[in-house]
N, C-alpha and C positions, 0 to 999 in steps of 0.2 A: 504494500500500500504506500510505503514512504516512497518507493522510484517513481510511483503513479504521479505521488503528488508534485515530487522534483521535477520531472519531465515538463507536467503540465507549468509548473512555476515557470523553468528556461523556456519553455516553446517559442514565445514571443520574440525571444532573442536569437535563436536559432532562426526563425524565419527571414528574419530580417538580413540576414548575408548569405543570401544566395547569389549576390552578383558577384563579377570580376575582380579583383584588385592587383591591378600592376604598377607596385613599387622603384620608381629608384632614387638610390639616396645617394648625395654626391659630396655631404659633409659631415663629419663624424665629430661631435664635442663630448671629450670627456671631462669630467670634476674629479677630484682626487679629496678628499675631504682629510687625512693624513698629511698629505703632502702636496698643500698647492702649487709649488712650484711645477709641478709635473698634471695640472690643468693645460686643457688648449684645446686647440681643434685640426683639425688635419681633414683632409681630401681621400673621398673613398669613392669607389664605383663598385654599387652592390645592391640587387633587386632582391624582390620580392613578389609571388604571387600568390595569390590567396583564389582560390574556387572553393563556393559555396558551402564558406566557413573552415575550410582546410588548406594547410599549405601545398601546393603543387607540387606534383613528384620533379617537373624541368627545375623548381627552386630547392628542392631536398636533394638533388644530384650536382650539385653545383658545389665548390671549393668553400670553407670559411671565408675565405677574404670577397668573394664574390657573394654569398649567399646573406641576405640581409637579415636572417630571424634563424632560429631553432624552434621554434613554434609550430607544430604540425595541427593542433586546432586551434578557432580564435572564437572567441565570441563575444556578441556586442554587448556593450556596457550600459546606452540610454534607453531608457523603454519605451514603447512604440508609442509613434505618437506624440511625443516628447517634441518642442520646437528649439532645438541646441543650434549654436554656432562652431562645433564640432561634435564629430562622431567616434570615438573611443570603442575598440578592440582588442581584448585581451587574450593574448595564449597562453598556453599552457605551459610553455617555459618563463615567464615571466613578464617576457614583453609587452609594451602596451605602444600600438598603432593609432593615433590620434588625425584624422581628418581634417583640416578647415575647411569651412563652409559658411555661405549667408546663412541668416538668421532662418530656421523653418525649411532649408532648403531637401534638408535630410526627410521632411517628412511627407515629402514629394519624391524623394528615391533619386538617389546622386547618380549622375551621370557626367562623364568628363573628366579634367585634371587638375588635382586640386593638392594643396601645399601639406606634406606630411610631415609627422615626427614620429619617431620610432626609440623608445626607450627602455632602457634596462637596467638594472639596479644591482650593486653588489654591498657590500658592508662598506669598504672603504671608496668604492667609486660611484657613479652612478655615467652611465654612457647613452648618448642622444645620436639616433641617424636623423639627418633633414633632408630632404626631397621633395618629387612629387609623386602621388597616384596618379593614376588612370581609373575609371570606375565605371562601370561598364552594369 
């Protein structure tokens, strides 16, 4: 009876990423919270795609340095219906995939290219990819 009820809870956010998403991210900021001196940012060329809430086998076959996420499901964060000026995706490795977007635009169903961030979090570090989507 509790999976019944979990299921029915997530539903809503599962439905909502069945579309496309093709990442690329073309600048990588880390924070060192230990040791600021070794904050910065640095130049990366590294995608990501996402089908209908999972990561793509072409992005899970692809080298670390290329491959933008370790995340093989994601699921969205705002509940349907919701009028946000981003859309937040969380995987299951930690990452969190953040959208921009107008106001409400999400609740009309993205479509096009739009400004991403891509974050992940350690004890001492916390590491940011910036690019853009595709959302299809």
């Amino acid at each position: 009876m509790r999976i019944i009820f979990l299921v029915a809870l997530f539903f809503p956010c599962w439905s909502l990423a069945a579309e496309t998403i093709n990442c690329n991210f073309d600048k990588f900021h880390q924070v060192n919270h230990e040791v600021p001196e070794m904050t910065g940012y640095a130049a990366i060329d590294q995608s990501l795609e996402i089908v209908t809430g999972k990561t793509s086998d072409k992005t899970l076959k692809l080298d670390g340095k290329k491959r933008g996420a370790n995340s093989i499901n994601w699921v969205l964060l705002e509940r349907k219906g919701w009028e946000t000026y981003s859309t937040t995706y969380a995987g299951d490795f930690g990452e969190l995939l953040t959208i921009e977007h107008k106001l409400g635009e999400n609740s009309q169903g993205l479509n096009g290219w739009y400004k991403a961030s891509l974050v992940s979090s350690r004890i001492v570090t916390t590491h940011t990819s910036l690019g853009k989507c595709l959302i299809k």
